[in-house]
C-alpha positions in Angstrom: 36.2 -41.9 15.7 36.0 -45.1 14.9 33.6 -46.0 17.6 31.6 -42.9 16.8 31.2 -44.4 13.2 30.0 -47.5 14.6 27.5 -45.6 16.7 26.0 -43.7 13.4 25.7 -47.5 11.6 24.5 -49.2 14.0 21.8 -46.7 16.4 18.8 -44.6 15.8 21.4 -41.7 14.5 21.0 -42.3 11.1 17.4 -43.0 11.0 16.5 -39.9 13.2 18.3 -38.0 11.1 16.8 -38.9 8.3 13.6 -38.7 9.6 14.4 -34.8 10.5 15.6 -34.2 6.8 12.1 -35.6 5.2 9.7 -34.0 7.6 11.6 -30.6 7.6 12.2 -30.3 3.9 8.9 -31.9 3.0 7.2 -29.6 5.0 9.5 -26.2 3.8 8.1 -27.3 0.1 4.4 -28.0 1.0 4.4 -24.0 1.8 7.1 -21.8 0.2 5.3 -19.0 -0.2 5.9 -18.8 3.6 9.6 -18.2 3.8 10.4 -17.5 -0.2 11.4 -13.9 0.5 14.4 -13.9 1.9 16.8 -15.7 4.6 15.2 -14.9 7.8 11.5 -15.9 6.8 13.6 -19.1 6.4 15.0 -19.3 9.6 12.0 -18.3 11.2 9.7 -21.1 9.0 11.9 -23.7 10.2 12.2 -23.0 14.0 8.5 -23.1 13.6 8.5 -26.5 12.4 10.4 -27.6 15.2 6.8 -28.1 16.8 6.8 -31.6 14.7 10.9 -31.9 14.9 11.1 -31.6 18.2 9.0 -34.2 19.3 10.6 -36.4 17.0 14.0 -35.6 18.3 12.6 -36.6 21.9 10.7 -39.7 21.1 14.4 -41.0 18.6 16.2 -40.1 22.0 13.5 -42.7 24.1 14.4 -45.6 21.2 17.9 -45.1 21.6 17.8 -44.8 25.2 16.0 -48.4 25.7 19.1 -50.2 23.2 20.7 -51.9 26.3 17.7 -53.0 28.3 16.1 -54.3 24.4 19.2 -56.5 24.3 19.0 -57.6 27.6 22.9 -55.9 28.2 22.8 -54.2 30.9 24.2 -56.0 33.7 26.7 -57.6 31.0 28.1 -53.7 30.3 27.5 -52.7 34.4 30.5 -55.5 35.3 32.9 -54.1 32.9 35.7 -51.8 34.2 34.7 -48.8 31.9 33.2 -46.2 33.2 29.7 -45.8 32.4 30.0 -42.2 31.2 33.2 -43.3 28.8 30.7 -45.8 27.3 27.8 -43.6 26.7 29.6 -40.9 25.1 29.7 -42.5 21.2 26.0 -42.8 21.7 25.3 -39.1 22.5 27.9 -37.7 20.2 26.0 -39.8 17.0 23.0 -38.1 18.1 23.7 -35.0 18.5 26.1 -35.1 15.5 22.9 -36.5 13.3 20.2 -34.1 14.4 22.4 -31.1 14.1 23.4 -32.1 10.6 19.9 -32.7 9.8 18.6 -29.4 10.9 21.4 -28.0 8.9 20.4 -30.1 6.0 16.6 -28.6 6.0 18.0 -25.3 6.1 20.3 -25.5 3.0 17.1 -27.5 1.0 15.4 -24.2 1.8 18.7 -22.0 0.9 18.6 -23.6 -2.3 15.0 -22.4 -3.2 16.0 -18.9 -2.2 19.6 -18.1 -3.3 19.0 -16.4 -6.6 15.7 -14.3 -5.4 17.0 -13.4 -1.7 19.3 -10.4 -1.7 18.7 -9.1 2.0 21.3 -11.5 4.3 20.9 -10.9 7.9 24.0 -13.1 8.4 24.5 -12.6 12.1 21.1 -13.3 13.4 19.9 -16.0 10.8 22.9 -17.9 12.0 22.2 -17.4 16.0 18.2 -18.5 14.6 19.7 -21.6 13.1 22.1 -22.8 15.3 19.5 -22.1 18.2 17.3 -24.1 16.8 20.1 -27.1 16.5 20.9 -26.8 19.8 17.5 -27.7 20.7 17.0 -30.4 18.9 20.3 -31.4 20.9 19.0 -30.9 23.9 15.3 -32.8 23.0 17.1 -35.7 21.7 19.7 -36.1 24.5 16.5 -35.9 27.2 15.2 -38.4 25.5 17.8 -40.6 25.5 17.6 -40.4 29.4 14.4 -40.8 30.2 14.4 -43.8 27.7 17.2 -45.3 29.5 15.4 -44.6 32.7 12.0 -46.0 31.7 13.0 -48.5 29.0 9.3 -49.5 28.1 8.1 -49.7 24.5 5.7 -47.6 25.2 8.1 -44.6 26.5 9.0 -43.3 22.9 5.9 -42.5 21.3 4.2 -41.1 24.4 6.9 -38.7 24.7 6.6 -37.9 20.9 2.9 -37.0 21.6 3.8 -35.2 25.2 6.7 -32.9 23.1 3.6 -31.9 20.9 1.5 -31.0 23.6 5.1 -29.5 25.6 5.6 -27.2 22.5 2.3 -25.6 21.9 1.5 -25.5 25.3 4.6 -23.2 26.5 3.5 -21.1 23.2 -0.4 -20.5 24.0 -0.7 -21.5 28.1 2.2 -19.3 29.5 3.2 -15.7 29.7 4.8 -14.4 26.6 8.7 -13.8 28.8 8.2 -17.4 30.2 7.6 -19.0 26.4 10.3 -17.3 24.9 12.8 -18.7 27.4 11.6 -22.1 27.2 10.2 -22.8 23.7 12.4 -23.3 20.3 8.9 -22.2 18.3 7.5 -19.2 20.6 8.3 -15.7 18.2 8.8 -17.6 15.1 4.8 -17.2 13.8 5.3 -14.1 11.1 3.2 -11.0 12.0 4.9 -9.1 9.3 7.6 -9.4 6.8 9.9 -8.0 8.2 10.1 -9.7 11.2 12.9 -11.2 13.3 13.7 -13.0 16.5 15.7 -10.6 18.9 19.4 -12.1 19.7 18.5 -11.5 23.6 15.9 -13.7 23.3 18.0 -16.6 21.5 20.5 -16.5 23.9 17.8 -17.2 26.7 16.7 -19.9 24.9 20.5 -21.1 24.3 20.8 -21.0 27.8 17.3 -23.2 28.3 18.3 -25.5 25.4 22.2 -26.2 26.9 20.5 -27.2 30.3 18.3 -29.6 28.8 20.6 -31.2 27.3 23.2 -31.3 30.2 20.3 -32.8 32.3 19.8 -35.5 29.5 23.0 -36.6 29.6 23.0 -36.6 33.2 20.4 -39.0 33.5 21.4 -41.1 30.7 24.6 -41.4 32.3 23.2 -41.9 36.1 23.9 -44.7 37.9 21.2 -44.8 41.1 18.5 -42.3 41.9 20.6 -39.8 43.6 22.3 -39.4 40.5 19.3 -39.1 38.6 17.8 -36.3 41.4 21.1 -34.5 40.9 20.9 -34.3 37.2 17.7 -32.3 37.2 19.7 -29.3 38.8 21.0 -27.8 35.5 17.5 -27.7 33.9 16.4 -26.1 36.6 19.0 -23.3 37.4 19.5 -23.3 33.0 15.6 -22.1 33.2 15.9 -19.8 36.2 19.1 -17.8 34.4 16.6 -18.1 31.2 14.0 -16.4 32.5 16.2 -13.8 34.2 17.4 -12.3 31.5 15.2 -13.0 29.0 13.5 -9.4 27.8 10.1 -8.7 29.0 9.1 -6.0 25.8 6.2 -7.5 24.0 7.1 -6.1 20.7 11.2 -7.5 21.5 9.2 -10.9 22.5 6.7 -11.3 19.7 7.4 -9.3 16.8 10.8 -7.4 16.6 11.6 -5.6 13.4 15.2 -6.1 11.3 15.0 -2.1 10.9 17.7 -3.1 7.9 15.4 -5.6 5.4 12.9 -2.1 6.0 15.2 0.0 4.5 14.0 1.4 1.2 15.5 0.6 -2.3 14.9 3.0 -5.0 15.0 3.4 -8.6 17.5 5.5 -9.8 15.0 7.8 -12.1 11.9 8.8 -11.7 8.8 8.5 -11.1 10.3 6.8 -8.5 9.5 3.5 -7.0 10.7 2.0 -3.6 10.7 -1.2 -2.2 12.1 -2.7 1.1 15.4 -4.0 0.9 14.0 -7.8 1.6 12.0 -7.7 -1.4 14.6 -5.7 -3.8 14.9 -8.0 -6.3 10.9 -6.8 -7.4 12.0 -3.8 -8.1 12.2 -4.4 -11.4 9.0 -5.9 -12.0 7.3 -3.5 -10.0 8.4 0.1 -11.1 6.5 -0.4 -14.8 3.5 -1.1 -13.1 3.7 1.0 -10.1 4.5 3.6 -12.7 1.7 3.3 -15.1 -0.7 3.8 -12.0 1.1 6.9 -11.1 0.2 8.4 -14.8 -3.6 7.8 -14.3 -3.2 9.1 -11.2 -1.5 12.3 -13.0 -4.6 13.4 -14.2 -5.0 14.7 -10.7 -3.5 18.3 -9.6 -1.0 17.9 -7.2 -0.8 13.9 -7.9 1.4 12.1 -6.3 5.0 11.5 -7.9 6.2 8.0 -6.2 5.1 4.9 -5.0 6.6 3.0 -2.1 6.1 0.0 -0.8 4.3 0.1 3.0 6.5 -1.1 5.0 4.5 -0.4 8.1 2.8 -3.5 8.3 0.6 -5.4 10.8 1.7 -4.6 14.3 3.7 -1.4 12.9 1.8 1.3 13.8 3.6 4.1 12.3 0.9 6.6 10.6 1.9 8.4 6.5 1.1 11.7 5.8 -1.8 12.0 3.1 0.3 14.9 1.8 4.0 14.2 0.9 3.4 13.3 -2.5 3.8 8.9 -1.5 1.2 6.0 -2.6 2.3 3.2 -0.1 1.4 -0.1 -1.4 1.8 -3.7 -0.3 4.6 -6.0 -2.4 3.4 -9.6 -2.1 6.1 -12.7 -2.4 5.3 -15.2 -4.7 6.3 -18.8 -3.9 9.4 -18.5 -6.1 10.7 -15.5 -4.5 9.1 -13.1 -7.2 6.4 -10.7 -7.5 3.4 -12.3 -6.9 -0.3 -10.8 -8.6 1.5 -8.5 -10.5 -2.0 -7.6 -11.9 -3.4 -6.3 -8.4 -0.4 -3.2 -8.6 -2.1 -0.6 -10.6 -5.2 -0.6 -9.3 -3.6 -0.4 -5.6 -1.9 2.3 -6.7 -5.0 4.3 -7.5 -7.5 3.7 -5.0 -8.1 5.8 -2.3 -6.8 8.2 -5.4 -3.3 8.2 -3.7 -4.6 9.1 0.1 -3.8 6.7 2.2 -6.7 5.2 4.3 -6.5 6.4 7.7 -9.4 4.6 10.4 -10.0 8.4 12.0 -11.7 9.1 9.1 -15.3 7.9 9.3 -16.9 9.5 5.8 -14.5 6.7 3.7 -17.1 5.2 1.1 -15.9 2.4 -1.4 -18.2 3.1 -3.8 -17.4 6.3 -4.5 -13.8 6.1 -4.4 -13.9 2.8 -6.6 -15.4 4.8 -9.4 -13.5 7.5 -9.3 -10.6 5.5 -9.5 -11.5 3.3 -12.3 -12.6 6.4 -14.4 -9.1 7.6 -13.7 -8.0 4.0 -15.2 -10.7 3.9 -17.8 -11.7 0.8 -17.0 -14.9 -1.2 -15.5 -15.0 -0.9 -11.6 -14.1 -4.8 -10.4 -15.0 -6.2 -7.0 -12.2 -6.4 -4.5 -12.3 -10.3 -4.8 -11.6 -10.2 -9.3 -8.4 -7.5 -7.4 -6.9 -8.0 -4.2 -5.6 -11.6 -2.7 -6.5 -10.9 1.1 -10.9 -10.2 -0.1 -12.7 -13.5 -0.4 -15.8 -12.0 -0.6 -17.9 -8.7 -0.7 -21.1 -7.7 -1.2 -22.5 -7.7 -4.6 -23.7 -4.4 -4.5 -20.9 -2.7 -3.8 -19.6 -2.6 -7.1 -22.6 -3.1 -8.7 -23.1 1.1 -7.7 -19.8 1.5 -8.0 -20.4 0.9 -11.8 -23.1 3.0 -12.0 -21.0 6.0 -10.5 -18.6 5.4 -12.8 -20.9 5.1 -16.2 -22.2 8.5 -14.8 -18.9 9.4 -15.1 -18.4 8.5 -18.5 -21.3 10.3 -19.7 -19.8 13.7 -18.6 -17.3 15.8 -20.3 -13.6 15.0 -19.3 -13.4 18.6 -17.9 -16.8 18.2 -15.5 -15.9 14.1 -14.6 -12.3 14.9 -13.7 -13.7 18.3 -11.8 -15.3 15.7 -9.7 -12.7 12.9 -9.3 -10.4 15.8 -7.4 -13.5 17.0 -5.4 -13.1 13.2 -4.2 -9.8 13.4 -4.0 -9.7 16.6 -1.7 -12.6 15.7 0.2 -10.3 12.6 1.4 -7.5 14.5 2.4 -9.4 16.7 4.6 -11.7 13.6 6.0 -14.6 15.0 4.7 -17.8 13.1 3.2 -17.4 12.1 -0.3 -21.0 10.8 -1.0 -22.6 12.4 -3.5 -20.0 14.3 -5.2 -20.4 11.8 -8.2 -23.8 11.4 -8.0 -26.1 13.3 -10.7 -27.7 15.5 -8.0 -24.1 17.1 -7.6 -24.0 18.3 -11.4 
């Protein structure tokens, strides 16, 4: 222990460490709204980072690696009676000690942020993400710490540093999707949907990719001649073949598996009621007056809907709603906190499309029309889809410019004849017929 201590003082440990904790908490703050909603977003935001830490790792391993030929030791150390392995063991211990620490380190700074907002814990596979994604900054550290020892040049560090880069995002966009999940710490951790996970089948191939790494690091840091050195690249190799052997070959188990748990709905207990994944229940409470409040406009319909979920389908979750069972499925956004986020955008969500859901094998959908029906229900001023929803940056001016004028039309009639008109929209919708017109003034 003691000579492990020494090791931390007095090597790149502490510093690459160090290095690991300000580049992966620094970058976790620069973009909470990433990962604020719960513990796996976490995981998944920091195994994504490893496409800076890893290369970081590799290049602190190269430094390290170089210490004896720097200090011109090397033939002193090679006429001792030790053997060489004995001596290089402080050296990889206080590396891989540092660098698993650190990773750890980053995830409790991001823990920290979450802990009062995040009530959905995945405990099982956030901690096979996390300690996944130790292990292979174990295993990128300890190659480097080979290879530097191997080609002790000054140069050697921060060319690998720039070849991890390249290593990392290549094996994610240059190589088939079964062949990047067994190989690279980052492949499945970009979010296609909230409620997205990395499958355990897929983390232990990459455990198994990671461990071989690292046993061929330490192989050649430890190698004595060039037949040792040939020898140790035999357990990267077989690590990767076992890898990619049982590494799943499902796209959606590869790229975007589900946690069919943080789907699970959370309800209010009286009605109207309002639902929200279990991943973003602590909303709930925010939500339901608003979600609420866009169910009573609606309620000037016949046969209105009674309750408003949040749609959990998602992108790359094709699962179709009926337009019948009574639901208004809307999105719940995460603010960077952990809370509700636009908070403003809920009502009117709730009432467009006038509670049916839009379904692409309709073709006679028309925004104008269903805008001004909708904000007659509201009584309020039709406002573009930019003033409304985060995701529209722009749209044409014109759009709600008629929608406006639909809707003044409205205004003009009696309640009777304007909401006679609102549920010929509405019914039109639900059977997928054309809805222009049927607030126009040629319909009166």
């Amino acid at each position: 222990m003691n000579i492990l201590g020494i090791e931390l003082r007095r090597s790149a440990a502490l510093g690459a460490g160090l290095i690991t904790v300000a580049v992966g908490a620094g970058a976790l703050y620069v973009a909470t709204g990433r990962w604020a909603s719960g513990w796996m977003p976490l995981a998944m935001t920091i195994r994504e980072y490893l496409l800076l830490l890893w290369p970081l790792a590799l290049a602190a391993g190269a430094w390290q690696g170089r210490r004896e030929h720097r200090a011109k030791v090397g033939e002193l150390f090679a006429t001792t009676a030790r053997p060489r392995a004995q001596r290089m063991l402080p050296v990889l211990g206080a590396m891989a000690v540092t660098l698993a620490v650190a990773y750890l380190l980053v995830t409790v700074a991001g823990l920290g942020w979450i802990v009062t907002t995040a009530q959905h814990v995945p405990a099982l596979n956030f901690t096979v993400v996390t300690i996944v994604g130790a292990l292979s900054l174990i295993g990128a550290v300890w190659l480097g710490l080979g290879i530097g020892r191997m080609l002790p040049a000054l140069v050697t560090a921060p060319v690998l540093a720039v070849a991890g880069v390249l290593l990392v995002f290549l094996s994610i966009v240059r190589t088939p999707d079964w062949l990047a999940a067994a190989i690279s710490p980052v492949h499945g951790t970009a979010p296609f949907h909230d409620f997205q996970t990395i499958d355990n089948r897929v983390s232990g191939a990459l455990a198994i990719s990671m461990v071989a790494l690292a046993a061929t690091g330490l192989l050649l840091f430890v190698a004595g001649g060039w037949r040792a050195r040939t020898a140790a690249l035999v357990p990267v190799l077989l690590g990767f073949t076992v890898a990619v052997a049982v590494v799943p070959r499902d796209e959606d188990v590869l790229n975007w598996p589900v946690d069919p748990v943080a789907r699970e709905l959370v309800c209010t207990d009286d009605t109207p009621t309002v639902c929200v994944s279990r991943l973003h229940a602590n909303v709930l409470e925010a939500l339901t007056p608003l979600a609420r409040e866009g169910l009573t406009a609606l309620a000037k319909l016949p046969d209105a809907p009674t309750a408003v979920h949040e749609d959990t389908r998602g992108f790359m979750l094709d699962e179709d709603s009926s337009p019948g069972d009574g639901i208004v499925r809307i999105p719940v956004r995460i603010d960077k906190r952990g809370g509700l986020a636009h908070p403003a955008t809920v009502v009117p969500e709730v009432v467009r499309g006038l509670g049916v859901p839009y379904d692409e094998r309709c073709q006679h959908r028309n925004e104008v029309v269903e805008r001004a029906a909708a904000y007659w229900l509201l009584n309020r001023e039709p406002q573009s889809d930019v003033a409304v929803v985060p995701e529209v940056f722009y749209e044409e001016p014109v759009i709600n410019a008629e929608a406006v004028t639909l809707w003044q039309g409205l205004r003009e009639l009696s309640d009777d004849e304007a909401l006679a008109r609102v549920t010929a929209v509405r019914d039109a919708l639900l059977t997928c017929a054309d809805v222009t017109g049927i607030l126009s003034e040629s319909a009166r």
